[in-house]
N, CA, C and O atoms as CSV, one atom per row, in Angstrom:
chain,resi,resn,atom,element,x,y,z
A,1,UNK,N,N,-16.989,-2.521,12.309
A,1,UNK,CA,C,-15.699,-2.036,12.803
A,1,UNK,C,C,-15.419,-2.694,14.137
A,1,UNK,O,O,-16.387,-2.861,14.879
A,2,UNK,N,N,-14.033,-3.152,14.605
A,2,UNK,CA,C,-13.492,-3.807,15.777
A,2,UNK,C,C,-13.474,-3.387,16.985
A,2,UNK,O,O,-13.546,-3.983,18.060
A,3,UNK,N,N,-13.335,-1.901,16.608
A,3,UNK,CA,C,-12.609,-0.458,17.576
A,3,UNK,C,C,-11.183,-0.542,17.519
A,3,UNK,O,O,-10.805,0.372,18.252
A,4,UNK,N,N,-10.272,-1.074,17.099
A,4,UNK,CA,C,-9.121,-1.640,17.170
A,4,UNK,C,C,-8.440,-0.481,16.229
A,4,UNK,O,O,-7.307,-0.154,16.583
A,5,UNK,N,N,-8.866,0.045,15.318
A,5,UNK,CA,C,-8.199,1.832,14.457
A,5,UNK,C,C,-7.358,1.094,13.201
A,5,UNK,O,O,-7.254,-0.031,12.712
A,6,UNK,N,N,-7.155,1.611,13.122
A,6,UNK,CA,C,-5.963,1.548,11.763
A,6,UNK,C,C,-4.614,0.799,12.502
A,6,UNK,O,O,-4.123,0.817,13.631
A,7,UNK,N,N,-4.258,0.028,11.004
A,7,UNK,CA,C,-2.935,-1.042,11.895
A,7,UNK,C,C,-1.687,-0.338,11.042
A,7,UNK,O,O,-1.787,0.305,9.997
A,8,UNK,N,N,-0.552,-0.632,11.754
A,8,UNK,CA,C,0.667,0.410,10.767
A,8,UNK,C,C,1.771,-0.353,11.300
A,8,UNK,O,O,2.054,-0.312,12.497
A,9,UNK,N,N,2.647,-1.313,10.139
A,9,UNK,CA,C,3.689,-1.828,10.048
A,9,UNK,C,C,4.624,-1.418,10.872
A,9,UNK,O,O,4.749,-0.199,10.988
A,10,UNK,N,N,5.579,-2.371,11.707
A,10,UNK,CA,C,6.785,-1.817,12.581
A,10,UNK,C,C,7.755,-1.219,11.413
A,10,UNK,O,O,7.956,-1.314,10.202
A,11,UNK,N,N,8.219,-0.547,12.569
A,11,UNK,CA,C,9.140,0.524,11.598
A,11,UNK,C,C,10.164,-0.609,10.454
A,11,UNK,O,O,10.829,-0.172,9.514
A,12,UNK,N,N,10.107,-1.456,10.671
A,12,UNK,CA,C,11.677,-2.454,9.913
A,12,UNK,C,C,11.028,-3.376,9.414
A,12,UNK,O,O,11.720,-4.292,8.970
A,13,UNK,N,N,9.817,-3.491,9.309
A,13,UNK,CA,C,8.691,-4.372,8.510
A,13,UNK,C,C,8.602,-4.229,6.760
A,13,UNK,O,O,8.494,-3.078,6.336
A,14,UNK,N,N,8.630,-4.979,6.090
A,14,UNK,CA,C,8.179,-4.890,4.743
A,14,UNK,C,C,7.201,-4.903,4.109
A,14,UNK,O,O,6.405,-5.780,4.446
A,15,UNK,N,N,6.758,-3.958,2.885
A,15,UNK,CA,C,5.496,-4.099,2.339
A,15,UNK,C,C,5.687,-4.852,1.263
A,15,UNK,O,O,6.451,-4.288,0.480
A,16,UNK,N,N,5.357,-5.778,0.931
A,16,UNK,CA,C,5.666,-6.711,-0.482
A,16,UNK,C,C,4.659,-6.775,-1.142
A,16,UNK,O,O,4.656,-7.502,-2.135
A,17,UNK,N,N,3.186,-5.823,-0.681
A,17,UNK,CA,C,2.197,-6.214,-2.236
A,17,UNK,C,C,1.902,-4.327,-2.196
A,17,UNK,O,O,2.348,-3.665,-1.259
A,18,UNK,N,N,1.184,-3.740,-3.235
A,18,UNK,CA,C,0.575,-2.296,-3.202
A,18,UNK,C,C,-0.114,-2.638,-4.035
A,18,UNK,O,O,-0.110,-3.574,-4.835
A,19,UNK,N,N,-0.816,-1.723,-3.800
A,19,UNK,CA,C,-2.311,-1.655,-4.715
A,19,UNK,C,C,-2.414,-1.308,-6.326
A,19,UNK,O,O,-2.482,-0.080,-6.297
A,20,UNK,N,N,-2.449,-1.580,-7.297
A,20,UNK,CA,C,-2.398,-0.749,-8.453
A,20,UNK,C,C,-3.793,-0.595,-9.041
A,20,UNK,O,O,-4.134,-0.587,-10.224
A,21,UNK,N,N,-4.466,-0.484,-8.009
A,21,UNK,CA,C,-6.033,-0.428,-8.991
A,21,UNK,C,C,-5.965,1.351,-9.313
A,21,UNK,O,O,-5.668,2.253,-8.529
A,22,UNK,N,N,-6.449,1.445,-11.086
A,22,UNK,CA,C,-6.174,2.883,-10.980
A,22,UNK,C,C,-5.915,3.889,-10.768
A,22,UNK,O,O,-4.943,4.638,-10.865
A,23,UNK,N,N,-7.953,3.908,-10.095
A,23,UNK,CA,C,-8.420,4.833,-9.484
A,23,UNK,C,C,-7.523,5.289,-7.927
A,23,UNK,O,O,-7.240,6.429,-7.559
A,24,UNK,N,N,-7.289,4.262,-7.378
A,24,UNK,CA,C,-6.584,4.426,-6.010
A,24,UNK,C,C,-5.550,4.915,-6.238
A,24,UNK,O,O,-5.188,5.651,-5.320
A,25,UNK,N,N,-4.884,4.857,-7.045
A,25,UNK,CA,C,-3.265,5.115,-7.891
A,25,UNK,C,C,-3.356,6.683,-7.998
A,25,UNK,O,O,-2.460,7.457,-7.660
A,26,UNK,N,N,-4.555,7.020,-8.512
A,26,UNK,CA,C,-4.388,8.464,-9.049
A,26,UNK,C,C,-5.217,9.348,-7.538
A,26,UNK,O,O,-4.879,10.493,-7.236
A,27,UNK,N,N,-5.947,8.822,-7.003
A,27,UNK,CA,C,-6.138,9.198,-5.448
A,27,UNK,C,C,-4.849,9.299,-4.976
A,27,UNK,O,O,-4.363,10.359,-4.583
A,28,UNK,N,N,-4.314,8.313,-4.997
A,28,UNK,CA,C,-2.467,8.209,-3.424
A,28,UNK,C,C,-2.035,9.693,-4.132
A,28,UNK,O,O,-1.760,10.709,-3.494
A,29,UNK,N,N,-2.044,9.582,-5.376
A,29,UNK,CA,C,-0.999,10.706,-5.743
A,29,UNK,C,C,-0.980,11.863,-5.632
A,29,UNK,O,O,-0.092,12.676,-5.887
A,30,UNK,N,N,-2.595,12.056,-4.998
A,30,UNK,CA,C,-2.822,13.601,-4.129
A,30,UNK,C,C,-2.318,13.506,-2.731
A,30,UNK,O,O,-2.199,14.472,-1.978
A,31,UNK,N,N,-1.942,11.887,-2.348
A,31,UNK,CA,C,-1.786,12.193,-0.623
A,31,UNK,C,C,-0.465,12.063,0.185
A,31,UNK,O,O,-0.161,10.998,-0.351
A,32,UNK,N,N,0.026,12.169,0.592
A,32,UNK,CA,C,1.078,12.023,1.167
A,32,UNK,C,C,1.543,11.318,1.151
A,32,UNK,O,O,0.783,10.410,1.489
A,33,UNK,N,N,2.953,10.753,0.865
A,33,UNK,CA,C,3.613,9.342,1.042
A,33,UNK,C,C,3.353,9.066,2.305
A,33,UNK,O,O,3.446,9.911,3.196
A,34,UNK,N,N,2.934,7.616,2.529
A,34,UNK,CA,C,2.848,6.740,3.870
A,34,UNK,C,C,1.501,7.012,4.684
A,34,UNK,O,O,1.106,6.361,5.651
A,35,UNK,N,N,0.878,8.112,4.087
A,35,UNK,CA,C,-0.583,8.571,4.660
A,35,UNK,C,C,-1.821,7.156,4.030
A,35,UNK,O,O,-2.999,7.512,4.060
A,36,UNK,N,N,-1.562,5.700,3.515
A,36,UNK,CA,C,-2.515,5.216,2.628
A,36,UNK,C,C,-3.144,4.004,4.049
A,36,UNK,O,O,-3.144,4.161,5.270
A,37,UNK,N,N,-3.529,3.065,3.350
A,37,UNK,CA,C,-3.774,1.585,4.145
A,37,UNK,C,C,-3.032,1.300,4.137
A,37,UNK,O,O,-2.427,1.601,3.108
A,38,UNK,N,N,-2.023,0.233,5.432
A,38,UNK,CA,C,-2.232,-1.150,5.225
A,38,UNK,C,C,-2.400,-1.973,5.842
A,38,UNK,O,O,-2.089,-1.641,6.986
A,39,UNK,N,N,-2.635,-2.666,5.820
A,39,UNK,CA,C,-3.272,-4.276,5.855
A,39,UNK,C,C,-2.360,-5.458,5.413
A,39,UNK,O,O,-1.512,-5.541,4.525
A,40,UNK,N,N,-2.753,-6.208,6.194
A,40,UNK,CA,C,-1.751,-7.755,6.121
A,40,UNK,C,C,-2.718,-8.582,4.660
A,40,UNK,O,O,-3.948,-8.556,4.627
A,41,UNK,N,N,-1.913,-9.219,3.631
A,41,UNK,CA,C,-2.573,-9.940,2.656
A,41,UNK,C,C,-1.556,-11.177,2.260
A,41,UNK,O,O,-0.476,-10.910,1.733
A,42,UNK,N,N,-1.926,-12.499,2.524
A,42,UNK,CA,C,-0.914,-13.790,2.372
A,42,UNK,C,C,0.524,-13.469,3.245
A,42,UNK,O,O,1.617,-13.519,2.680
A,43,UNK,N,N,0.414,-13.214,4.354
A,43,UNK,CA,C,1.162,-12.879,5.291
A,43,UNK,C,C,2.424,-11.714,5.345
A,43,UNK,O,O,3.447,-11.668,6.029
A,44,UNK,N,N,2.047,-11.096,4.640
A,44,UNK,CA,C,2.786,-9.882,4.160
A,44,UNK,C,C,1.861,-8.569,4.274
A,44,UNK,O,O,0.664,-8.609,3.989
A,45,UNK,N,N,2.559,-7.321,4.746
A,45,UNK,CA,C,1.761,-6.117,4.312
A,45,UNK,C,C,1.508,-5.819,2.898
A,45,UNK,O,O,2.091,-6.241,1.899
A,46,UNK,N,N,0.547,-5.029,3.009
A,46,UNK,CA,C,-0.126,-4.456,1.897
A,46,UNK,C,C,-0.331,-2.693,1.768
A,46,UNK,O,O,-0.586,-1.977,2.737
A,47,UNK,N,N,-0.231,-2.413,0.958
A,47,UNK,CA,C,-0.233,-0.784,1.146
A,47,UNK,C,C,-0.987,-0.433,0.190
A,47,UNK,O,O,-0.839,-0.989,-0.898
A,48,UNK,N,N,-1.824,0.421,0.336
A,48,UNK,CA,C,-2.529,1.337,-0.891
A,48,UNK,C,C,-2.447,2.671,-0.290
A,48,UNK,O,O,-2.629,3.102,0.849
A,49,UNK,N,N,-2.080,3.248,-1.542
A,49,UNK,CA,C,-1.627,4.393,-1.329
A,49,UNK,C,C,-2.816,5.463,-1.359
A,49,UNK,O,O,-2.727,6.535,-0.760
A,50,UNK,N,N,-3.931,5.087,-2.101
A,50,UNK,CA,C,-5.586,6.025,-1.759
A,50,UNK,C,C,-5.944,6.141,-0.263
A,50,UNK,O,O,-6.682,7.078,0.044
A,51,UNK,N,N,-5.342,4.971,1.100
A,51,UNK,CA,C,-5.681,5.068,1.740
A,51,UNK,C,C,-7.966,4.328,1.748
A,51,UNK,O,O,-8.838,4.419,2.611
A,52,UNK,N,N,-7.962,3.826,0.591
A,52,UNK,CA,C,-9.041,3.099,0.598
A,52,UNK,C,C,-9.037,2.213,1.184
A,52,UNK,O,O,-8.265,1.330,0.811
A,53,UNK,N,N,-9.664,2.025,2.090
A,53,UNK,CA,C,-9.871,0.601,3.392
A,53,UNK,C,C,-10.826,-0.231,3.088
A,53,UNK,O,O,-10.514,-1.422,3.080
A,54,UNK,N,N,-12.331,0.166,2.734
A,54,UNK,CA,C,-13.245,-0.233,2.578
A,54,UNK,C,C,-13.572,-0.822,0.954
A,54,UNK,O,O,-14.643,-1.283,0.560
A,55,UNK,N,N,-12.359,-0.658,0.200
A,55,UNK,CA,C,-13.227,-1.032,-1.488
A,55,UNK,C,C,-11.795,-1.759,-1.898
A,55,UNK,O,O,-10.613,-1.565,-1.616
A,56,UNK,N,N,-12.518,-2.681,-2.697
A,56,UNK,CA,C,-11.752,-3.924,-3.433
A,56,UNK,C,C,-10.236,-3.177,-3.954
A,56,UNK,O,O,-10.129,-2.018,-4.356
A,57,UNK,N,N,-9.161,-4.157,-3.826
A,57,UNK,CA,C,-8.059,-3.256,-4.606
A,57,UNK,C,C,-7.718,-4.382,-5.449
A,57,UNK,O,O,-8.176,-5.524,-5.463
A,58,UNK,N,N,-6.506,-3.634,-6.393
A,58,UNK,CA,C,-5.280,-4.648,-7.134
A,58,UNK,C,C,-4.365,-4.797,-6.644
A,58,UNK,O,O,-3.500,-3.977,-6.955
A,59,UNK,N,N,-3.997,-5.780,-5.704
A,59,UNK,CA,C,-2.579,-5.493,-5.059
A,59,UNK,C,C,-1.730,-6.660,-6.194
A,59,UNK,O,O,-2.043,-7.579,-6.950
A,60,UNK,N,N,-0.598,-6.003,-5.780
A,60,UNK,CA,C,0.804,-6.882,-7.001
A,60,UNK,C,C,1.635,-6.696,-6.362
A,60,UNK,O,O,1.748,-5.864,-5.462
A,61,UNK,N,N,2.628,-7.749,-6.883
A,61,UNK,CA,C,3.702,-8.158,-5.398
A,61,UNK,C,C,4.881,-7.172,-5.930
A,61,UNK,O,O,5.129,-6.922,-7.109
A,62,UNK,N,N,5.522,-6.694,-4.824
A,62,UNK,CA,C,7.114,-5.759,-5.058
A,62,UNK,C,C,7.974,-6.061,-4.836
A,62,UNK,O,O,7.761,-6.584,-3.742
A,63,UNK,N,N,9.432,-6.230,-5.119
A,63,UNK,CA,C,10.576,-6.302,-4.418
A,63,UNK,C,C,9.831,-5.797,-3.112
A,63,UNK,O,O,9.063,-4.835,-3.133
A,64,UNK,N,N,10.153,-6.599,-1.869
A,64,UNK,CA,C,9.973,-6.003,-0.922
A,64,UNK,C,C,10.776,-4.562,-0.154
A,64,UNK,O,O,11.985,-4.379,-0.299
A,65,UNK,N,N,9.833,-3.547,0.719
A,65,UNK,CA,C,10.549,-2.562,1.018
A,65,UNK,C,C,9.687,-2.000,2.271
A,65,UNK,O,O,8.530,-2.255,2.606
A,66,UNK,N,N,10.569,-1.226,2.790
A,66,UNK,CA,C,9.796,-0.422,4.137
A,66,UNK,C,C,8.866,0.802,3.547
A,66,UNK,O,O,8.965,1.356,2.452
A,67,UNK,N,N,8.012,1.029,4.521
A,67,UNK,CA,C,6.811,1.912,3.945
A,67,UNK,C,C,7.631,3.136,3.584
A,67,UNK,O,O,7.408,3.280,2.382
A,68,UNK,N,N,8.049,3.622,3.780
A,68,UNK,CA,C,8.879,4.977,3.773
A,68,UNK,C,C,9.376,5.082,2.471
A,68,UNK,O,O,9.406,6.191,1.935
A,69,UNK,N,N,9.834,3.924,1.792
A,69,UNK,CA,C,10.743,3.885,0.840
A,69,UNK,C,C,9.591,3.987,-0.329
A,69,UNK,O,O,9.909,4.682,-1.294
A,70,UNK,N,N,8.296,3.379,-0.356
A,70,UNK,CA,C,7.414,3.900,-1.134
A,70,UNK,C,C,6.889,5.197,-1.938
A,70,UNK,O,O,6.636,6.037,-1.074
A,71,UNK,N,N,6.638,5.680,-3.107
A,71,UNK,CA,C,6.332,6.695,-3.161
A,71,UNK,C,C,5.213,6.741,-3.638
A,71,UNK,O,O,4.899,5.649,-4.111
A,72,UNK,N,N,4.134,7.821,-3.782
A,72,UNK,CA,C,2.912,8.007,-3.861
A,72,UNK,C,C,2.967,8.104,-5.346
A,72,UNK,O,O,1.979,7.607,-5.885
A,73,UNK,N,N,3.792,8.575,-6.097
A,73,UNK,CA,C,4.077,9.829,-7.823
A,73,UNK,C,C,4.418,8.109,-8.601
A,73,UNK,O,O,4.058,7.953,-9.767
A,74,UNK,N,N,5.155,6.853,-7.806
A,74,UNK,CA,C,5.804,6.077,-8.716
A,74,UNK,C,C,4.472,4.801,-9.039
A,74,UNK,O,O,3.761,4.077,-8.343
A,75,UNK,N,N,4.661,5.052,-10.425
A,75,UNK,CA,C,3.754,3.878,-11.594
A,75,UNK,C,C,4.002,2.531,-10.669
A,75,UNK,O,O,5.069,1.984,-10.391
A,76,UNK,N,N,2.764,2.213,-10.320
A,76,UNK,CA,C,3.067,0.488,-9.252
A,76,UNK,C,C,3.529,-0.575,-10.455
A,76,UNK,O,O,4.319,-1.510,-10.320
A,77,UNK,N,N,3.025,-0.291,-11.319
A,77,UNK,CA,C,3.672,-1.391,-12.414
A,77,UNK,C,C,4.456,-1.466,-12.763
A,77,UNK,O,O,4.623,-2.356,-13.597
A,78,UNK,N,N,5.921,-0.302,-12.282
A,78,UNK,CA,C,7.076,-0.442,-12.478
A,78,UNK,C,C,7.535,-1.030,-11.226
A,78,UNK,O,O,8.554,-1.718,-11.293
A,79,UNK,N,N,6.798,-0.838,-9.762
A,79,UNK,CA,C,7.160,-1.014,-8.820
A,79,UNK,C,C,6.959,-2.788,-8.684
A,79,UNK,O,O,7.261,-3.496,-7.723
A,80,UNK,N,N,6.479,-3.105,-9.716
A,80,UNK,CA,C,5.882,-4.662,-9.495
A,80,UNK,C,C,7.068,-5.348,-10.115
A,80,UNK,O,O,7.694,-4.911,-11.081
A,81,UNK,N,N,7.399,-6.833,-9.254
A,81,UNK,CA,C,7.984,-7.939,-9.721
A,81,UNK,C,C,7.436,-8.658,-10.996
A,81,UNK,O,O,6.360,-8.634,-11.593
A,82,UNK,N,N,8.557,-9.272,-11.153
A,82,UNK,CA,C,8.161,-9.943,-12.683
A,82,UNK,C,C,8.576,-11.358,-12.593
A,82,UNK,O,O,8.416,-12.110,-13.554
């Protein structure tokens, strides 16, 4: 660890990848919208909504959007570009 804490997108920033690995999928959906990770991935944020920091994810790219606009309940594979 850095000491540096958890990093959290400016308010007008976009998340363009989320996580769809399952398990994390069905974790976020106990937690609060905007309560997850994220993390910068190919110069874009990243969000998982389990809030898993430490374990491998699936991230897939989205129409981009602000964290807020995310929801914890919505299928990422609908949320994913094609």
């Amino acid at each position: 660890m850095d000491g540096r804490g958890p990093i959290s997108a400016p308010v007008d920033d976009l998340v363009v990848f989320i996580c769809a690995d399952g398990r994390h999928v069905e974790i976020g959906r106990t937690q609060p919208d905007g309560s997850g990770h994220l993390t910068l991935r190919d110069g874009g944020w990243a969000y998982c909504a389990a809030g898993r920091s430490t374990e491998p994810h699936t991230w897939v790219e989205i129409s981009p959007r602000r964290l807020p606009e995310i929801s914890h309940v919505a299928d990422p594979g609908q949320e994913a570009t094609r």
